[in-house]
C-alpha positions as CSV (number, residue, x, y, z in Angstrom):
1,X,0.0,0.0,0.0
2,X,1.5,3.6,-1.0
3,X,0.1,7.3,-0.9
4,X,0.8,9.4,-3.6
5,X,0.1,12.8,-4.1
6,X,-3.2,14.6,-5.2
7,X,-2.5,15.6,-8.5
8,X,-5.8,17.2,-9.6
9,X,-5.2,18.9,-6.5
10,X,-2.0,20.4,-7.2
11,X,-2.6,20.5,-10.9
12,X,-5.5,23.3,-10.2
13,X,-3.0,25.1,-7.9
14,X,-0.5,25.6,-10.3
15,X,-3.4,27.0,-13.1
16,X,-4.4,29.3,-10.2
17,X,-0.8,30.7,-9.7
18,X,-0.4,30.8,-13.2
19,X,-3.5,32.6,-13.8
20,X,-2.7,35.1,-10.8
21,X,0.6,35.6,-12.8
22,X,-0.6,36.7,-15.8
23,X,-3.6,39.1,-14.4
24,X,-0.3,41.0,-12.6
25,X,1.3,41.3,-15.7
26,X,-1.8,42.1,-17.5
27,X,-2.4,44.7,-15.6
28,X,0.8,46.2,-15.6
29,X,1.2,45.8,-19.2
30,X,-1.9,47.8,-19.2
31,X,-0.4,50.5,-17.2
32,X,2.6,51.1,-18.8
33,X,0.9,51.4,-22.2
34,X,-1.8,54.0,-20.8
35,X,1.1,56.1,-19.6
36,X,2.3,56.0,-22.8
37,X,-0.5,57.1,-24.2
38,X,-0.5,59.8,-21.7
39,X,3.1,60.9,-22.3
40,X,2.2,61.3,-26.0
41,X,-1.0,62.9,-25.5
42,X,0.4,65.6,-23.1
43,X,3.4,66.1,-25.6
44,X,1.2,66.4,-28.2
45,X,-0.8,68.9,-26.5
46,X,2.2,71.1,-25.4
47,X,3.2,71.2,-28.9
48,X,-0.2,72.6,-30.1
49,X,-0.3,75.3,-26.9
50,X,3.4,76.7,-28.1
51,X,2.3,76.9,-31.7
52,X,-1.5,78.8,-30.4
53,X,-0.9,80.1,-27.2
54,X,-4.0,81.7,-25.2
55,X,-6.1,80.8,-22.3
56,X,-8.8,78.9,-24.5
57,X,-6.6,76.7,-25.5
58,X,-4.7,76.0,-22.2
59,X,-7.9,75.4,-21.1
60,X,-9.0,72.9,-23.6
61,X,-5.7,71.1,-23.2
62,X,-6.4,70.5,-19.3
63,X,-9.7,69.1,-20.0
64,X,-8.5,67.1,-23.0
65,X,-5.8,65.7,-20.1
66,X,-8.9,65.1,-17.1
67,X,-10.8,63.3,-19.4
68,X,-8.0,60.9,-20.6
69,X,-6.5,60.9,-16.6
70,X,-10.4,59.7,-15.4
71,X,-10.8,56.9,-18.1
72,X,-7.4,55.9,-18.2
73,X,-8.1,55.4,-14.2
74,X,-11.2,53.8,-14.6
75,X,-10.2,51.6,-16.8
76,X,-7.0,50.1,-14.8
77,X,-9.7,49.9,-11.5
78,X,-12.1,48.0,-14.0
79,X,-11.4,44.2,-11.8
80,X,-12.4,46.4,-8.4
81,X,-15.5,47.6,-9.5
82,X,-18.7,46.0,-10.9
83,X,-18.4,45.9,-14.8
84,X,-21.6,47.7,-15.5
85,X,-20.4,50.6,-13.2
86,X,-17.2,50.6,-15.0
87,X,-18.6,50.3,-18.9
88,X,-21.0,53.2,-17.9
89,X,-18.6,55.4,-15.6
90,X,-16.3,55.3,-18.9
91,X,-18.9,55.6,-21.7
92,X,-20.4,58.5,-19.8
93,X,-17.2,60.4,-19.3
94,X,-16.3,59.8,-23.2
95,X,-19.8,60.8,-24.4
96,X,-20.1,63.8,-21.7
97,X,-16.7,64.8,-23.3
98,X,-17.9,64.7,-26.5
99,X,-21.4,67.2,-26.0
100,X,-19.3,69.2,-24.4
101,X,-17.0,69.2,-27.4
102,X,-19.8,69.7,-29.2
103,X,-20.8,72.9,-27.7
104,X,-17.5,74.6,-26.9
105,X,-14.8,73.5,-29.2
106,X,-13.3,71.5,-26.4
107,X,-11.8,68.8,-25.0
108,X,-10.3,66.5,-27.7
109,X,-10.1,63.4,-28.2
110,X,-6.9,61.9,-26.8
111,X,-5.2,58.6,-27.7
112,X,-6.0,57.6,-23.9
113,X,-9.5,58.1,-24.3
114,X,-9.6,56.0,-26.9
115,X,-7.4,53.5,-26.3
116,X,-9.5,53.4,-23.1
117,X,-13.0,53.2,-24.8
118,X,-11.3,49.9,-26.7
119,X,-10.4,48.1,-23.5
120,X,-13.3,48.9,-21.7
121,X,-15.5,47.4,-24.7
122,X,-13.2,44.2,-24.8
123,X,-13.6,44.1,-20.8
124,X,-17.7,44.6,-21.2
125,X,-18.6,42.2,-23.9
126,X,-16.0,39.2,-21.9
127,X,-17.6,39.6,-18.8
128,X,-21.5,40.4,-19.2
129,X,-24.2,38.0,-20.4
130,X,-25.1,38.0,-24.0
131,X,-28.1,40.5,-23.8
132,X,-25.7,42.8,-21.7
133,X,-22.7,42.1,-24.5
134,X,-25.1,43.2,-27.1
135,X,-26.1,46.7,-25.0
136,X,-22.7,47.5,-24.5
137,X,-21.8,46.8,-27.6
138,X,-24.3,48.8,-29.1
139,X,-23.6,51.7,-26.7
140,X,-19.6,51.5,-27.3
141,X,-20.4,52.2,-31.2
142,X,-22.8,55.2,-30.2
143,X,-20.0,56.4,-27.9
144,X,-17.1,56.0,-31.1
145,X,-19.5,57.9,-33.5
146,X,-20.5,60.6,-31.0
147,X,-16.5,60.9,-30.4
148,X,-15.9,61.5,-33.6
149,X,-18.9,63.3,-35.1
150,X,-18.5,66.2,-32.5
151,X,-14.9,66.4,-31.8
152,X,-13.2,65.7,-35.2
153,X,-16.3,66.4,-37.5
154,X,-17.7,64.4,-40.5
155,X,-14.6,62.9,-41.8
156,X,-14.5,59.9,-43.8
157,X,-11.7,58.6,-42.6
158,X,-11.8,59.5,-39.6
159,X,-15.3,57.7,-39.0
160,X,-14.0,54.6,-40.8
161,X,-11.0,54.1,-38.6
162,X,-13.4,54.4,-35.4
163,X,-15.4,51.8,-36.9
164,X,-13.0,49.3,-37.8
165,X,-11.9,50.1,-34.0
166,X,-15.1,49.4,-33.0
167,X,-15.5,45.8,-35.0
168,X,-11.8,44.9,-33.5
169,X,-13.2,45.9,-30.2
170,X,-16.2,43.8,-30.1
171,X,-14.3,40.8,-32.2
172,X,-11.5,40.9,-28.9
173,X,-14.6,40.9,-26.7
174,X,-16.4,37.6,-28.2
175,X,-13.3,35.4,-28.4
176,X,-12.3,36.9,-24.7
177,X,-15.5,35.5,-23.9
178,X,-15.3,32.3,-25.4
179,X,-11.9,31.8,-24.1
180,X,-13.4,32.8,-20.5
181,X,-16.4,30.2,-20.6
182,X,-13.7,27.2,-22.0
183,X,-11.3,27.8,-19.2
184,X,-14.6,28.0,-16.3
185,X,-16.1,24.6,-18.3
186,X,-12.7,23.3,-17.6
187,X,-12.8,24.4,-14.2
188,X,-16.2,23.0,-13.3
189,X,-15.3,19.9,-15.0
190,X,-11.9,19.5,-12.6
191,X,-14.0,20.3,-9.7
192,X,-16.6,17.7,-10.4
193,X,-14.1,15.0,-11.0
194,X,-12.5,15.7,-7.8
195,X,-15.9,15.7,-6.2
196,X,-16.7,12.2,-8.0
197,X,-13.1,10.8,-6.4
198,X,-14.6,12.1,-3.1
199,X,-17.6,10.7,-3.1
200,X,-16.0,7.1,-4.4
201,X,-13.4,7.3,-1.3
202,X,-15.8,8.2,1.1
203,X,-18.4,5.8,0.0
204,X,-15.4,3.1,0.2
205,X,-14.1,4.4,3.4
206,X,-17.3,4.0,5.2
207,X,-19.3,1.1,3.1
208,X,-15.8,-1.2,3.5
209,X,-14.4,-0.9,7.2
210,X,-17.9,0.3,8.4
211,X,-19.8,-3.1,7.4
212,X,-16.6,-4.9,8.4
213,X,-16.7,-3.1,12.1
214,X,-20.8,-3.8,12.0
215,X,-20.2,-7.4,10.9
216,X,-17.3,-7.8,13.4
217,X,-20.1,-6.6,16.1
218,X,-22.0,-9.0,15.1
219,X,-20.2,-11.7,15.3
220,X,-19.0,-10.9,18.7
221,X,-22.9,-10.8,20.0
222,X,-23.2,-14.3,18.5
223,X,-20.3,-15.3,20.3
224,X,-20.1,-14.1,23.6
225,X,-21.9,-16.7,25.8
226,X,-20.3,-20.0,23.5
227,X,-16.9,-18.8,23.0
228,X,-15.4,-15.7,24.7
229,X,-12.4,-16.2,23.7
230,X,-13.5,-15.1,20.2
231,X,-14.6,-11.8,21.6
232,X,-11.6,-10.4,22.2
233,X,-10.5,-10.9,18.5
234,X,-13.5,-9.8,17.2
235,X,-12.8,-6.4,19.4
236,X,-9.0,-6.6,18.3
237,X,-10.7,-6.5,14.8
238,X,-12.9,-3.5,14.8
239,X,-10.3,-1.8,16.4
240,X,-8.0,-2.5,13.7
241,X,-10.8,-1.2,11.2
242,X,-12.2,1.9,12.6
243,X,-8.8,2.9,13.4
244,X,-8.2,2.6,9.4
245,X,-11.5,4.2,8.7
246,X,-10.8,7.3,10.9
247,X,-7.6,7.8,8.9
248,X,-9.2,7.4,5.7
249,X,-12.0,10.3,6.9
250,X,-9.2,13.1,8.4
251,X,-7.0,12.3,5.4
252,X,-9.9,13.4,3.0
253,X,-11.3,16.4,5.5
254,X,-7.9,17.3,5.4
255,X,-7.5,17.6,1.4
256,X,-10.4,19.4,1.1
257,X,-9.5,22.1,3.7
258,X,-8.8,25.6,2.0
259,X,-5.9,25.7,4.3
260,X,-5.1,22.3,2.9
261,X,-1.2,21.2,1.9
262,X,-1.8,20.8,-2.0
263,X,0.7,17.6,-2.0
264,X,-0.6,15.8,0.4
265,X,-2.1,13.3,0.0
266,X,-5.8,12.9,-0.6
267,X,-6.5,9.3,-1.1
268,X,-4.7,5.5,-0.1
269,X,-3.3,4.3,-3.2
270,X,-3.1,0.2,-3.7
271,X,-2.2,-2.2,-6.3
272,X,-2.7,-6.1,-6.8
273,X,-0.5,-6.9,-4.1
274,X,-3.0,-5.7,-1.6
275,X,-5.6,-7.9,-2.3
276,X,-4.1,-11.0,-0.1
277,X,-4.1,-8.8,3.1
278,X,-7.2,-7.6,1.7
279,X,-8.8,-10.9,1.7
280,X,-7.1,-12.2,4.6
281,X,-8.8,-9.0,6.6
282,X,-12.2,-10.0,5.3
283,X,-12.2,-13.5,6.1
284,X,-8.8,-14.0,8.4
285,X,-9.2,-17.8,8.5
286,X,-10.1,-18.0,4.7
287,X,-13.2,-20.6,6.2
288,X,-15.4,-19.4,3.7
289,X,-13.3,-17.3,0.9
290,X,-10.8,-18.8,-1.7
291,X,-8.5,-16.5,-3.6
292,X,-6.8,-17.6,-6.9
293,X,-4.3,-15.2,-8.2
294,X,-2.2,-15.1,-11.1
295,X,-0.2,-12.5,-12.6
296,X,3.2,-13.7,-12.1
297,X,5.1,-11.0,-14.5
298,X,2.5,-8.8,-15.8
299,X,2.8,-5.4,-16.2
300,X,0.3,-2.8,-15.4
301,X,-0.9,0.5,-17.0
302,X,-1.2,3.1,-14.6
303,X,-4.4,3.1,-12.4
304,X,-5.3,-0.7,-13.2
305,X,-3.7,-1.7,-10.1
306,X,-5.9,0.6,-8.2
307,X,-9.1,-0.2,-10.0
308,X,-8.7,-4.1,-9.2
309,X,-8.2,-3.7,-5.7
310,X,-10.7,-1.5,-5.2
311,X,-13.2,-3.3,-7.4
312,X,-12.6,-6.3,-5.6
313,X,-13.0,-4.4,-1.9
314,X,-16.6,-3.2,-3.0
315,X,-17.5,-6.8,-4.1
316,X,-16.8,-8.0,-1.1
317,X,-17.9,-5.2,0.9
318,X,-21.5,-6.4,-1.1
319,X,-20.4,-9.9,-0.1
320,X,-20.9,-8.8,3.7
321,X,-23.7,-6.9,3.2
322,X,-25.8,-10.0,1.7
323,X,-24.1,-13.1,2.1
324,X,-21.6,-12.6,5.4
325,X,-22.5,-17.0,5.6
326,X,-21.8,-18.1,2.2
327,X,-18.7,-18.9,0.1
328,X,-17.0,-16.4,-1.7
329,X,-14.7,-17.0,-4.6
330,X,-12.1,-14.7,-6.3
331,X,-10.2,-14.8,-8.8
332,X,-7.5,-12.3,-10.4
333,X,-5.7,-13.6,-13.4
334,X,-4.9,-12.2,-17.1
335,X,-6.2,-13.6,-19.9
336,X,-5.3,-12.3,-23.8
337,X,-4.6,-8.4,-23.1
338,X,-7.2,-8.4,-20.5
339,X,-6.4,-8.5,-16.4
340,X,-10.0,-10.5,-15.3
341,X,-11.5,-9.8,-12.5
342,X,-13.9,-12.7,-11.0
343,X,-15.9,-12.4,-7.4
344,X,-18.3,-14.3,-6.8
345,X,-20.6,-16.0,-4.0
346,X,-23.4,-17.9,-2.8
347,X,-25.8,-17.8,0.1
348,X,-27.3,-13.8,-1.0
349,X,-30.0,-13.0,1.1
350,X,-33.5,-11.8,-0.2
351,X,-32.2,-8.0,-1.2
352,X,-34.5,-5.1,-0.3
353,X,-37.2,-3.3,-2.9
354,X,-36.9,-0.5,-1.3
355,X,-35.6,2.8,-3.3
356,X,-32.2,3.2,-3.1
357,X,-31.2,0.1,-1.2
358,X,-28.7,-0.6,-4.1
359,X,-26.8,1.7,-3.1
360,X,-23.8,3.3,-5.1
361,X,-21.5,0.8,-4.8
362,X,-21.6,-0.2,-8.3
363,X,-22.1,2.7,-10.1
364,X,-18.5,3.6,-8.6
365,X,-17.5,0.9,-9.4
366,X,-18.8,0.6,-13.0
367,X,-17.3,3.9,-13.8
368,X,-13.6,3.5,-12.4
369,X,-13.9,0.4,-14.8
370,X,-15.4,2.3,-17.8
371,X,-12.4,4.7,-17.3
372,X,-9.9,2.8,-18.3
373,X,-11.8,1.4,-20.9
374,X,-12.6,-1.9,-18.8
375,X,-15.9,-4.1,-19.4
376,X,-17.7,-4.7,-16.0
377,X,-21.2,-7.3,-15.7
378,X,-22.7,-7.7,-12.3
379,X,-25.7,-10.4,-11.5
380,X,-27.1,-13.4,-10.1
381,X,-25.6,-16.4,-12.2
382,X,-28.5,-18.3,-10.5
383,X,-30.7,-18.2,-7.5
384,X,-29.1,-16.7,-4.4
385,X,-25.9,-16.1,-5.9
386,X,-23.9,-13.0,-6.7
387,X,-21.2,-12.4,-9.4
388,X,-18.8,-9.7,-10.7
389,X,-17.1,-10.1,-14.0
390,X,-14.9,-7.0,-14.8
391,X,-11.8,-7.2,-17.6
392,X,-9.3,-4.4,-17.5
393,X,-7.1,-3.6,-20.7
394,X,-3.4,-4.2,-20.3
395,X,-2.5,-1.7,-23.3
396,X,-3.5,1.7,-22.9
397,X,-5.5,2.8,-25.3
398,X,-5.2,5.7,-27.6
């Protein structure tokens, strides 16, 4: 028996990292490039106040520089704030900017500003829903025409270039969004794989050690008046058991703890040399359970190992559960490319009708089987028996 570490565990703390890394540089990347922009802008202006000097135009130059300061700030605060307060904050600035333009000859439109009104539409259409990507998309090219209508004037070019900005704009903002709803798919699907492992370790965690600890009980009650001596083994037993259930449950509260250590490890890993101790802890006599084993040489692909043993704990497990009195047979041996599993038993009691008394023993184990590409059948071969076929590849398939 050997613990390794959680990989999809540690796997999803490095994307994090990774993704924390590049939001930093992002972000600075973006900051750099807006004071740029703001460099150039304010030389540009300087230029145009030494070649007209006079207070009108000092004072457009200022509000020209407000205006690109307050989106250029609003747009590197866009991650702190909710994104329809920041779309709006900006737009609003832009197209206040712009009536006012309109009306007095002034403020201009700055490289900031729109280099600003770019990013903020990529930023809106990622992160809003569709109908919110179409508004602000449709408010973004109201904003760009209003920009350059009122502060440049009817312009050909001019209006082309702002909508071929535009279209890039809102082209960056769909494929930002598709990017952003692959990687969160991805995400769920990680998380839901490691809540499936979960739920298969707990459920063999309690259904295994707990039935053996009930069934060890049991046996002691049976035996207490005709043979004490039995007791005390019995005892030693579920001692033994719940001591390795207990483990079993802190090791997996432990792993999913935020505070958690991302290589530890989550669960027990075994192979096909556990299943001797395995069968010697169900039936420690081997009275009523025969084990024929054969794979003298064979090499496994990774996780087959795992799968058997724990294919063959949940039959038996079953085996307690309905039959504790009859004979139980199991056999682990390779045959063509296949390793075969074989458990079966006699002696199954009457099982319950009641919903849910099948319990999800087999659907945990039919799909650790299915994902190696294994072929599992489970059923009575005849009246009060019980049988589990299950055939593992020994290539890996491509």
């Amino acid at each position: 028996m050997k613990c390794m570490p959680a990989a999809n565990e540690h796997e999803t703390s490095r994307h994090d990292s990774l993704a924390d890394r590049r939001r930093i540089a992002a972000t600075i990347a973006e900051f750099v490039a807006l004071a740029l922009l703001l460099v150039i802008d304010f030389e540009v202006g300087s230029r145009v106040l030494i070649a007209q000097p006079g207070t009108e135009f000092i004072a457009g130059a200022l509000a020209t520089a407000i205006v690109a300061i307050v989106v250029a700030v609003l747009v590197l605060a866009r991650r702190r704030l909710p994104t329809r307060v920041t779309v709006t904050a900006v737009f609003a600035v832009s197209l206040a900017a712009s009536v006012v333009s309109g009306l007095v000859g002034s403020p201009a439109l700055s490289l900031t500003e729109t280099a600003a009104l770019a990013v903020i539409t990529v930023f809106g259409v990622r992160e809003s829903s569709v109908r919110g990507s179409v508004v602000i998309g449709a408010c973004a090219l109201v904003v760009a025409l209003a920009a350059v209508l009122l502060r440049v004037g009817l312009d050909t070019t001019v209006i082309l270039t702002a909508l071929l900005l535009w279209a890039c704009a809102i082209a960056g903002g769909v494929a930002g969004r598709y990017l952003l709803r692959r990687r969160e798919s991805a995400m769920d699907a990680a998380r839901r794989e490691e809540r499936m492992e979960l739920a298969r370790e707990l459920h063999d965690v309690v259904a295994h050690q707990v039935t053996g600890i009930v069934v060890q009980a049991q046996a002691a009650i049976a035996v207490a008046h005709t043979d004490p001596s039995r007791v005390s083994e019995a005892l030693s037993t579920i001692e033994s058991v719940g001591t390795e259930a207990l483990a079993g449950m802190r090791r997996m509260v432990g792993a999913i703890r935020d505070d958690a250590d991302r290589g530890a490890p989550l669960t027990v890993r075994y192979d096909l040399g556990d299943i001797p101790s395995l069968i010697d802890r169900f039936d420690p006599g081997r009275e009523r359970t025969t084990l024929r084993f054969d794979t003298a040489g064979v090499t496994l692909p990774p996780g087959t190992g795992e799968s058997a043993y724990r294919v063959v704990r949940e039959a038996l497990t079953n085996v307690r559960r309905h039959a504790p009195e009859g004979v139980t047979r199991v056999t682990v041996r390779v045959i063509d490319s296949d390793l075969v599993l074989e458990i079966g038993n006699d002696g199954v009691r009457t099982r319950s009708g009641e919903p849910g008394a099948r319990g999800f023993g087999l659907t945990g184990m039919a799909e650790r089987v299915a994902a190696l590409g294994g072929r599992m059948r489970a059923g009575a071969d005849e009246p009060g028996s019980w049988n589990v076929w299950v055939a593992l590849p020994l290539e890996v398939t491509r």
